[in-house]
Every structure is written in C-alpha cells, then in structure tokens.
C-alpha positions as CSV (number, residue, x, y, z in Angstrom):
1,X,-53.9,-24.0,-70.3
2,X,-55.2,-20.4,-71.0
3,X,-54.9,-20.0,-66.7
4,X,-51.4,-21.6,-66.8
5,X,-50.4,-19.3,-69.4
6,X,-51.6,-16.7,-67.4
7,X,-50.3,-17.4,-63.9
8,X,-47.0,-18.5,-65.7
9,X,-46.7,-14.7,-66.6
10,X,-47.8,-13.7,-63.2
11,X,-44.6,-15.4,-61.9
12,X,-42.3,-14.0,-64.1
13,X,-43.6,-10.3,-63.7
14,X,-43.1,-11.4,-59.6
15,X,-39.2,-12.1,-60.7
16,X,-39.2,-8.1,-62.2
17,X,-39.4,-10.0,-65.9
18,X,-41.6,-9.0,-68.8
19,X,-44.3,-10.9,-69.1
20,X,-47.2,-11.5,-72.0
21,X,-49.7,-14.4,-72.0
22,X,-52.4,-15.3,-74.7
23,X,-54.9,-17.9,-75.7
24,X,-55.5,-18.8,-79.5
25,X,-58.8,-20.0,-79.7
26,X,-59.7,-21.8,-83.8
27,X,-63.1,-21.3,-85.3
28,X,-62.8,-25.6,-84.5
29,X,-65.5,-27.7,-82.6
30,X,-66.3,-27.1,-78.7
31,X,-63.6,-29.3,-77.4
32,X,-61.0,-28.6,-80.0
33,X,-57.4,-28.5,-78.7
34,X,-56.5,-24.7,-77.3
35,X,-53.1,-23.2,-77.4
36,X,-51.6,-20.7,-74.8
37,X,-48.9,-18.9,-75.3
38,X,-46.7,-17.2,-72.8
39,X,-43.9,-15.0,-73.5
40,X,-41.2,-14.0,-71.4
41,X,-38.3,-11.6,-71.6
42,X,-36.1,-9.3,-69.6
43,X,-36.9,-6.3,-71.8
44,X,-40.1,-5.0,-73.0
45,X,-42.0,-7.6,-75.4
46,X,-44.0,-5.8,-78.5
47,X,-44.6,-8.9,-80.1
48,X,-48.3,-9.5,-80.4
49,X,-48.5,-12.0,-82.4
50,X,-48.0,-16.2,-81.5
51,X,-44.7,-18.0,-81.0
52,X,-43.8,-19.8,-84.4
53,X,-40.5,-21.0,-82.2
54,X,-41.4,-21.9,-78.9
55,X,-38.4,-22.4,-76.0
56,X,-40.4,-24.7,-74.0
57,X,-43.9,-26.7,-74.2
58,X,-46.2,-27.8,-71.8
59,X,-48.3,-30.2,-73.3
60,X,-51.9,-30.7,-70.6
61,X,-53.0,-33.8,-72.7
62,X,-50.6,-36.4,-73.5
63,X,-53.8,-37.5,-76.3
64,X,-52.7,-34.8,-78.5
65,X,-49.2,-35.8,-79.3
66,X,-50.0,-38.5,-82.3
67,X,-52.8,-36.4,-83.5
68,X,-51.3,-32.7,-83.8
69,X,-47.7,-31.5,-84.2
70,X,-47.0,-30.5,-80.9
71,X,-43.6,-30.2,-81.2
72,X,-43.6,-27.8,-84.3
73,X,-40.9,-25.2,-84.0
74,X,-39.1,-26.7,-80.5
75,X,-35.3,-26.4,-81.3
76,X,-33.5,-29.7,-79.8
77,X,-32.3,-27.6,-76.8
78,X,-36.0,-26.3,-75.9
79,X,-38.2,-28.2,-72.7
80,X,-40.8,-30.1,-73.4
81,X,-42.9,-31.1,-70.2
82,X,-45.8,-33.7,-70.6
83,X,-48.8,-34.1,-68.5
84,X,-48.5,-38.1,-67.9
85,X,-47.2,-40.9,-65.9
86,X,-46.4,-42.9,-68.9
87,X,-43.2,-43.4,-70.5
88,X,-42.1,-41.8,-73.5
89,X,-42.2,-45.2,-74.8
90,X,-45.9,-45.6,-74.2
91,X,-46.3,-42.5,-75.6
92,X,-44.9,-42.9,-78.6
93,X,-42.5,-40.4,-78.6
94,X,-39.4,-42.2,-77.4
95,X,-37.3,-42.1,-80.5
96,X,-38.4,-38.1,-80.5
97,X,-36.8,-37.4,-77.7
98,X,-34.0,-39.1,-77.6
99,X,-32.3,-36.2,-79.7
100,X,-33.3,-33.8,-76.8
101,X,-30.3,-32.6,-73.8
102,X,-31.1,-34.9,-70.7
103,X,-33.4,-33.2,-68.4
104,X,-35.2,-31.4,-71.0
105,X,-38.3,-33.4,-71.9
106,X,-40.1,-34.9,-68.7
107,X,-43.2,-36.2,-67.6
108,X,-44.9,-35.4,-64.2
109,X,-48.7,-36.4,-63.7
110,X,-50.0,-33.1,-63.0
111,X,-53.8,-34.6,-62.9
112,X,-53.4,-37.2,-60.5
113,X,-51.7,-34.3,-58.0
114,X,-54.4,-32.4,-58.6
115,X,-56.8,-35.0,-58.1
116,X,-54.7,-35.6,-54.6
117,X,-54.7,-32.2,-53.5
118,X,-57.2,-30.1,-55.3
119,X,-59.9,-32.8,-55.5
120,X,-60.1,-31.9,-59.2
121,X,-58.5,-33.0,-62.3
122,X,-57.2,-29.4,-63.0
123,X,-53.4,-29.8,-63.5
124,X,-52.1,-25.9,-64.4
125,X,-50.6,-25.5,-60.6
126,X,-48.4,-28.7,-60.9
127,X,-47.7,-28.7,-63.9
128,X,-46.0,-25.1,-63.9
129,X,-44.4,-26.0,-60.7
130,X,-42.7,-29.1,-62.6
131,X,-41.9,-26.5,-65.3
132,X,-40.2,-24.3,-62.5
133,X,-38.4,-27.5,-61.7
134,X,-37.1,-28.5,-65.2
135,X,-36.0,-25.2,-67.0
136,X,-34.4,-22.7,-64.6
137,X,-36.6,-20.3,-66.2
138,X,-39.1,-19.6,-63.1
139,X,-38.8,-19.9,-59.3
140,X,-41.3,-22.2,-57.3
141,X,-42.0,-19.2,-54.9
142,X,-43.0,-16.9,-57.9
143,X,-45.1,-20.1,-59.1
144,X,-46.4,-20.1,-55.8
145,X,-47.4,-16.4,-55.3
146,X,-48.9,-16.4,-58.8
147,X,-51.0,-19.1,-57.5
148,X,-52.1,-17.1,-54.0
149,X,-52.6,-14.2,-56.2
150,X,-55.0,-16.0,-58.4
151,X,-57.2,-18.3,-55.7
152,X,-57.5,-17.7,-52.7
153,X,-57.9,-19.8,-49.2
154,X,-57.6,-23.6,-49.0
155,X,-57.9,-23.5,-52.8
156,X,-54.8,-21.9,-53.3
157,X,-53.3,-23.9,-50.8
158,X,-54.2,-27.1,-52.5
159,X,-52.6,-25.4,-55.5
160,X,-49.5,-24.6,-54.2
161,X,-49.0,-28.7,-52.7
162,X,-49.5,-29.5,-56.1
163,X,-46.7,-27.1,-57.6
164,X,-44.8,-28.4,-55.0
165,X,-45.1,-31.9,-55.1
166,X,-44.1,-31.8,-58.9
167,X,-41.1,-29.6,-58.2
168,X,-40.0,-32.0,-55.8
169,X,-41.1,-34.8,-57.6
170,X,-38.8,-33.4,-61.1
171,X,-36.1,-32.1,-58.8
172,X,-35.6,-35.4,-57.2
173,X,-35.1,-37.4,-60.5
C-alpha cells in the first residue's frame, strides 16, 4: 500500500493537485498490518501528520476487516473500496455498509488482475484504477501515467491492463 499511496499522489500532482503520501509503519511484528496515507488537495497541504478522518479507504486485504477497525473515522458519505471478489455478506460487513450512498463501498479483485496480467499477486495498479472508477476523485489516465512513471516496459504495461480492467470492471456495474 506504501506504492499505491505513492503513485496515487503521483496522479493527482499529473491533474495540477497537491499531493502528499506517507507510510505509518508500528514498532508491531514483521508482517503487521501497514497504513498509507495519501493526501490530496487543491491548495498547498502542511499537514504532516496522519488522517484521523479519512474521505476514502482502500483496504489491500479483505483479512483485516474483523480484526482491526478499518473503517475508523470514514464519514457515511466517504468510499470504501475492498480488495475481494466476495460479497459484503461473506465479508461480514453487509449490515456496515448498508448505511453507505450506493456506489460508495465496492469490491474489485485487484489480486486476481494482477495475477492475470502482472503474473504477480501485487494489486496497487488495479486497485487505484478501481478507485479512479468509484470516487471521481482521480482520472484513469493520471492513474495510468503514474504507473509508466513508476515501472517501466512490459511491466508497466501489465500495470496499466490491470488499472484498466478494474475501471472498466467498476464502471460497468
């Protein structure tokens, strides 16, 4: 998530916004959950310090929603975009999101399109481009140029056909 933040904030900056992206790292185990934060504005952020109030969350693994409070701080007109093909049901969140607008908590499964066109289980591309797709906040071709900017050659490529799929994919539903 620390590279989705990241290219995330490379977008905006492409759309003339101000950008600002940042990892929190705990003193936890190897393996312990990670938090990125992005921030994005049309005038100069000084902030420096993370978002108690987030607009929107992209949550990489779905395992994480029963065990930490994900959602803390996420007004009921925030977006909420989960890594997995499982219903909200099956996730155990269906009664959670019921109270949220319609289109603004969606699933898209960002590792089985990178698995498809990456050949790795490393979802940041799609999942940002199914964030462009859900919140208005980001274009696909800013997504997309964050993404060439960042890797280069068929692995960017293979990036962007993920972004794209799960645009499409989020669009389309």
């Amino acid at each position: 998530m620390v590279t989705a933040a990241e290219l995330l904030s490379m977008a905006a900056f492409f759309e003339d916004k101000h950008a600002q992206a940042f990892p929190s790292f705990g003193s936890e185990r190897m393996g312990a959950p990670v938090v990125s934060y992005c921030r994005i504005d049309d005038s100069e952020i000084r902030l420096r310090e993370p978002i108690n109030s987030p607009d929107a969350l992209i949550i990489q693994d779905p395992t994480l929603l029963l065990s930490v409070d994900v959602f803390h701080g996420l007004e009921r007109d925030g977006f909420i975009l989960i890594n997995s093909q499982r219903s909200f049901e099956e996730l155990g969140i269906a009664e959670f999101v019921a109270k949220f607008p319609f289109g603004h908590v969606c699933n898209v499964g960002a590792t089985d399109l990178a698995l498809k066109h990456v050949g790795r289980p490393l979802p940041n591309a799609a999942l940002l481009g199914g964030f462009a797709a859900i919140s208005d906040e980001i274009r696909l071709a800013s997504v997309e140029k964050a993404i060439h900017q960042k890797f280069s050659g068929e692995i960017g490529q293979a990036n962007v056909a993920a972004a794209r799929e799960a645009f499409e994919s989020l669009k389309a539903a």
